[in-house]
RONUTOR-749093 format. One line per field, with one value per residue (C-alpha): x, y, z; chain; residue number from 1. Coordinates in steps of 0.1 Angstrom, whole numbers, always signed. Example, Ala and Ser with C-alpha at 12.3 -4.5 7.8 and 13.67 -1.06 7.14 Angstrom:
X c(+123|+137)
Y c(-45|-11)
Z c(+78|+71)
mol c(A|A)
seq c(1|2)
% end
This chain:
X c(+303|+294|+259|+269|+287|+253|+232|+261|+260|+224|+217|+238|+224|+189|+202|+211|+171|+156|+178|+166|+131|+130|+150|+122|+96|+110|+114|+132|+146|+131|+98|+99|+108|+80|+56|+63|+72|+105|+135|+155|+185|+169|+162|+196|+211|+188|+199|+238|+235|+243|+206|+180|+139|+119|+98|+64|+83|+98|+58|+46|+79|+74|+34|+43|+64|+41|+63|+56|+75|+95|+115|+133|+145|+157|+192|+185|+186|+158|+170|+198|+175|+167|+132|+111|+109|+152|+149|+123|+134|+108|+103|+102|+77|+55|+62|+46|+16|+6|+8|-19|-40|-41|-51|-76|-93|-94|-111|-135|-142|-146|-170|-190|-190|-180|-153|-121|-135|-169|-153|-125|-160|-177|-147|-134|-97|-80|-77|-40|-42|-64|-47|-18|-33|-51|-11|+4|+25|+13|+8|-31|-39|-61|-86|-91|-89|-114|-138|-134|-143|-175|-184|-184|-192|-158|-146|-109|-112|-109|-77|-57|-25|-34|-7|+23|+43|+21|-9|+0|+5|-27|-43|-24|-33|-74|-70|-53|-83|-109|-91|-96|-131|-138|-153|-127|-136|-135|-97|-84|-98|-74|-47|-44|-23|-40|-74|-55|-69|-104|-94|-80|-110|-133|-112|-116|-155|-149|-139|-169|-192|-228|-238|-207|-212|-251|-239|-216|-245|-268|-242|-240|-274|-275|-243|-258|-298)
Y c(+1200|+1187|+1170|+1134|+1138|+1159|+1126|+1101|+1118|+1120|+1086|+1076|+1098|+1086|+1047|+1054|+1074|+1043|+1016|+1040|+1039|+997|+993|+1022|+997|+964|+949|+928|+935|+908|+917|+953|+945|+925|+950|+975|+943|+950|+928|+922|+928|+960|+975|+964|+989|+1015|+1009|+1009|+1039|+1022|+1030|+1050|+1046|+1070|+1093|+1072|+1041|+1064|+1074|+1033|+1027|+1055|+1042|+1001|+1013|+1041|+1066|+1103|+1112|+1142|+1113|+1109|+1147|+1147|+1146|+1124|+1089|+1080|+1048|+1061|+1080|+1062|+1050|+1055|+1016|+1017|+1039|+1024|+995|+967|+943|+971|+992|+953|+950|+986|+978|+947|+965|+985|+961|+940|+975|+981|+950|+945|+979|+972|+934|+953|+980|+952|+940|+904|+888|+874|+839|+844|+859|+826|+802|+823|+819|+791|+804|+795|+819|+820|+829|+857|+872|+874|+887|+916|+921|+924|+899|+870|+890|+884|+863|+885|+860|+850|+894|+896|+868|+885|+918|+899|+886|+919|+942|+962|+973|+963|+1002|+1011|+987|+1004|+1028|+1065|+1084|+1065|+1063|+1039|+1054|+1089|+1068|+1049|+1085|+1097|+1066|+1075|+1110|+1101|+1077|+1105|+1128|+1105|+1099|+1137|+1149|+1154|+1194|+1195|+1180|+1202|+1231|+1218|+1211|+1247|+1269|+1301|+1288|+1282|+1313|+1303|+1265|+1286|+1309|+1277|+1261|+1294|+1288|+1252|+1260|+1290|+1281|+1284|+1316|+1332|+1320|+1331|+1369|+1362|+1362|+1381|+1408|+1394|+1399|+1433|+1447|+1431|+1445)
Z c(+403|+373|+365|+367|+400|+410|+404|+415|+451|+451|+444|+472|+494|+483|+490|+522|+531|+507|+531|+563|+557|+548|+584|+598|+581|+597|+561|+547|+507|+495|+513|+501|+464|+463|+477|+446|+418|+416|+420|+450|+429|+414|+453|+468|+439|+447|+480|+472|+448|+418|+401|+414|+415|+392|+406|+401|+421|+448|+455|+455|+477|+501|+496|+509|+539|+548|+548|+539|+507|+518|+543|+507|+506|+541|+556|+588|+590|+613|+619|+635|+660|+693|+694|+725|+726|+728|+755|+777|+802|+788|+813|+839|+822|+813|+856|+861|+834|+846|+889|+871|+855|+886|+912|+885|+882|+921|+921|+897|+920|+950|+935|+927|+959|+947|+975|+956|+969|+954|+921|+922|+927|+894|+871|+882|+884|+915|+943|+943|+905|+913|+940|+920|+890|+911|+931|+896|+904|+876|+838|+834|+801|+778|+778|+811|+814|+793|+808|+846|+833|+819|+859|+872|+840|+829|+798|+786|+770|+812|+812|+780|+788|+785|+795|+786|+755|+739|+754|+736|+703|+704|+707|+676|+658|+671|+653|+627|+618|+628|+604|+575|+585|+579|+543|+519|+517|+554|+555|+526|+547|+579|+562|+551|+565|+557|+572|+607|+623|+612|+632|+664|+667|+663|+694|+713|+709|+716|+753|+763|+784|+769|+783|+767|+732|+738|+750|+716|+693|+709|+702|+669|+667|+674|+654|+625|+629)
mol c(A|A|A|A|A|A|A|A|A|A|A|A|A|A|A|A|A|A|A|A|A|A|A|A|A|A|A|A|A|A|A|A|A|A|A|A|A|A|A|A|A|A|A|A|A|A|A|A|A|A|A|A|A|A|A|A|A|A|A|A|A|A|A|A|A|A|A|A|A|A|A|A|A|A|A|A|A|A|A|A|A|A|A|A|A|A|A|A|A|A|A|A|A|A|A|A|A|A|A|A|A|A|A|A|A|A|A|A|A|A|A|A|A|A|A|A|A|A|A|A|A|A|A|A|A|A|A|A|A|A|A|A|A|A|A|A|A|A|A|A|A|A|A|A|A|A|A|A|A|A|A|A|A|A|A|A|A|A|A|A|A|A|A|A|A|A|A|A|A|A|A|A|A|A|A|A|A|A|A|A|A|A|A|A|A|A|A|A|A|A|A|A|A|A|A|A|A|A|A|A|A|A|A|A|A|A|A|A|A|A|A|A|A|A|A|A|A|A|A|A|A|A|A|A|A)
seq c(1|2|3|4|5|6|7|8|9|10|11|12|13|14|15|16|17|18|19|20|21|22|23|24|25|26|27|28|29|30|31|32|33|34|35|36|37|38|39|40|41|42|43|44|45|46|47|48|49|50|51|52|53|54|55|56|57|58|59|60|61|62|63|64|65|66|67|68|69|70|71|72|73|74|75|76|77|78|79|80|81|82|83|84|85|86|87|88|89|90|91|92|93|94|95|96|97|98|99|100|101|102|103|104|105|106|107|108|109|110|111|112|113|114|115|116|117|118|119|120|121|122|123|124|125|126|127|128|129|130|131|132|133|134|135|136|137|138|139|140|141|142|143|144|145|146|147|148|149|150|151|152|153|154|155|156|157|158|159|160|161|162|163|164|165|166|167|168|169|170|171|172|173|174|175|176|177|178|179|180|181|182|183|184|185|186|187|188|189|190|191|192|193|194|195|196|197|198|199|200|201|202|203|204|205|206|207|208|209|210|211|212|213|214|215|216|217|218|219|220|221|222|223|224|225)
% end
């Protein structure tokens, strides 16, 4: 194959992987041009695989849609994968969430020994409402939520999903953001690979009790005297 039908098929492939990660992104061309200065008309042939970005703009593109730059050297369209929000059955999984909202805040009511008609008189919100917050059978409004838990002295934190789908994300999301709260030196040193055993035998440590990692040193202690 010769060179210019080498760069012809790459640049398609690299329109399609471009056109993937703006649909991945939710954004529209216009939208994305304009995040990099570009043209629509410039990114709709980048897109087509007419042209092609430089290096330098493939970086600030993959930058503005938050994507990692290898996405551009891969042969998957991950738009064409099925999301965990295209399989999940949204209004049931909503019915299932709010069930739980409701059992937990008429857990928390009753551990503070506050009747539903003493906590309807307090918050003014009519008994009915209540009852049907707590039965999961009316969606609660985040306000009014947030102004119950402030009667009888919950947290929304207690109220977030932790072991669904979106529960497992929101974790990710937490340790991501720890991650890039660590030291620069400390991150390079996770990210790697060759100090991984040093990371395993730290997590090793991590789960002895105290007296183990004190017979640990104390025998430490005595190889090294």
């Amino acid at each position: 194959m010769s060179i210019q039908a080498q760069v012809a098929l790459r640049s398609k492939k690299l329109g399609v992987l471009i056109r993937d990660a703006r649909l991945t992104a939710h954004k529209s061309i216009p939208e994305s041009a304009a995040l990099i200065g570009v043209d629509s008309s410039l990114w709709e042939s980048w897109e087509e695989g007419l042209t092609a970005p430089s290096l330098p703009e493939l970086e600030l593109l993959a930058y503005s849609l938050q994507k990692p730059l290898e996405q551009f050297w891969g042969k998957v369209a991950k738009s064409s994968e099925a999301s965990g929000m295209d399989k999940m059955n949204l209004p049931a999984w909503i019915g299932i969430r709010q069930r739980l909202v409701g059992a937990r805040l008429r857990q928390l009511r009753e551990n503070s020994g506050t009747s539903l008609n003493e906590f309807s008189d307090k918050t003014r919100i009519p008994n009915s409402d209540l009852e049907s917050y707590e039965m999961g059978e009316k969606p609660v409004p985040l306000p009014e939520l947030e102004a119950l838990l402030g009667f009888i002295g919950g947290q929304i934190e207690a109220f977030f999903d932790k072991t669904g789908m979106i529960g497992k994300w929101m974790e990710q999301q937490k340790t991501v953001q720890d991650f890039l709260q660590l030291p620069s030196e400390l991150q390079g040193f996770i990210t790697k690979p060759v100090n991984r055993p040093y990371l395993e035998l730290a997590l090793k440590l991590s789960n002895m009790s105290t007296e183990k990692l004190r017979s640990i040193a104390e025998d430490l202690l005595e190889i090294t005297f």
